[in-house]
C-alpha positions as CSV (number, residue, x, y, z in Angstrom):
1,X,-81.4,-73.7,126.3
2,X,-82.2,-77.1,127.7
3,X,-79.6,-78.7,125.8
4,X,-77.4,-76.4,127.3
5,X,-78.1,-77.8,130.8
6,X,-78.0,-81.2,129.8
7,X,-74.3,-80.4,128.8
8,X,-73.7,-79.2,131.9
9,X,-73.3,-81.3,134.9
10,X,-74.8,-80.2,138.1
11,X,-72.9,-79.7,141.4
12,X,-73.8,-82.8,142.6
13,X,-72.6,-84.8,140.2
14,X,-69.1,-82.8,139.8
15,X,-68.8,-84.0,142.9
16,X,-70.0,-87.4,142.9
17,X,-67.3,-87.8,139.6
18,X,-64.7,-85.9,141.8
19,X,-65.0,-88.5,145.0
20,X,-64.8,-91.9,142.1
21,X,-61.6,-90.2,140.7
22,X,-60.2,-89.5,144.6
23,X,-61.4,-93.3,145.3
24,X,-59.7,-95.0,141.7
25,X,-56.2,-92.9,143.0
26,X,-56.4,-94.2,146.6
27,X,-56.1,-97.5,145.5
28,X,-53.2,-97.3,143.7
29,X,-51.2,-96.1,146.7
30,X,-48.3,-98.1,147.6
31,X,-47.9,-97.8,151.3
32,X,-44.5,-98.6,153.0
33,X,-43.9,-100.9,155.3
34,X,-44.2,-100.1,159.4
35,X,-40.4,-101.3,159.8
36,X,-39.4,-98.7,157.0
37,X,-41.3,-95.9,157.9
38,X,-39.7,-96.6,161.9
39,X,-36.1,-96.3,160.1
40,X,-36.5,-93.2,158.1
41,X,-38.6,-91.5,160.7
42,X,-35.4,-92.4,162.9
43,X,-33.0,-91.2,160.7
44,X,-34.7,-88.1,160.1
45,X,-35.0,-87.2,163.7
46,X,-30.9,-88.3,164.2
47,X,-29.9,-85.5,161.5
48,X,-32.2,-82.9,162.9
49,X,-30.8,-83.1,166.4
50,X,-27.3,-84.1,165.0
51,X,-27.2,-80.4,162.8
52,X,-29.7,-78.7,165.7
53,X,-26.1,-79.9,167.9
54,X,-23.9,-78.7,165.7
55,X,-25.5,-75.2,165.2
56,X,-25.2,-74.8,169.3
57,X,-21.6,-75.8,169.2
58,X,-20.7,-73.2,166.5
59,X,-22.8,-70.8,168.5
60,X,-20.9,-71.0,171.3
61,X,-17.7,-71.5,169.5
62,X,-18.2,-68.0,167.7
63,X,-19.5,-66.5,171.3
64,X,-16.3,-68.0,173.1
65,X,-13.9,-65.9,170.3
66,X,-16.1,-62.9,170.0
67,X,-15.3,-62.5,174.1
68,X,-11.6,-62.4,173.5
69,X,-12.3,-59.6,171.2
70,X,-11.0,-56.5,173.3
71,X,-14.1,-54.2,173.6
72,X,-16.7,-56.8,172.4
């Protein structure tokens, strides 16, 4: 039975092993540059008001010609 605990490792060190692991990964992050994440972050926020634009115009496009509809 004792050897069975020494097999097993306690909560503290399942953690302990868990953090190294987390710290090891974080270091082998390659961050972006400022300048690139400026562009992208730019660009991103151009096609969501560019489509969130274009989904209004169709809106009222389809509005506009459901009107002429006699009765609608």
């Amino acid at each position: 039975m004792s050897e069975e605990k020494k097999d097993e490792l306690t909560l503290k060190e399942k953690i302990t092993t868990y953090l190294k692991g987390v710290k090891a990964e974080w270091g082998k992050i390659t961050w972006p540059e400022k300048r690139q994440v400026v562009v992208e972050t730019v660009v991103v926020l151009f096609v969501v008001f560019f489509f969130t634009f274009m989904v209004f115009i169709f809106d009222k496009l389809f509005d506009f010609m459901f009107k002429l509809i006699p009765g609608g």
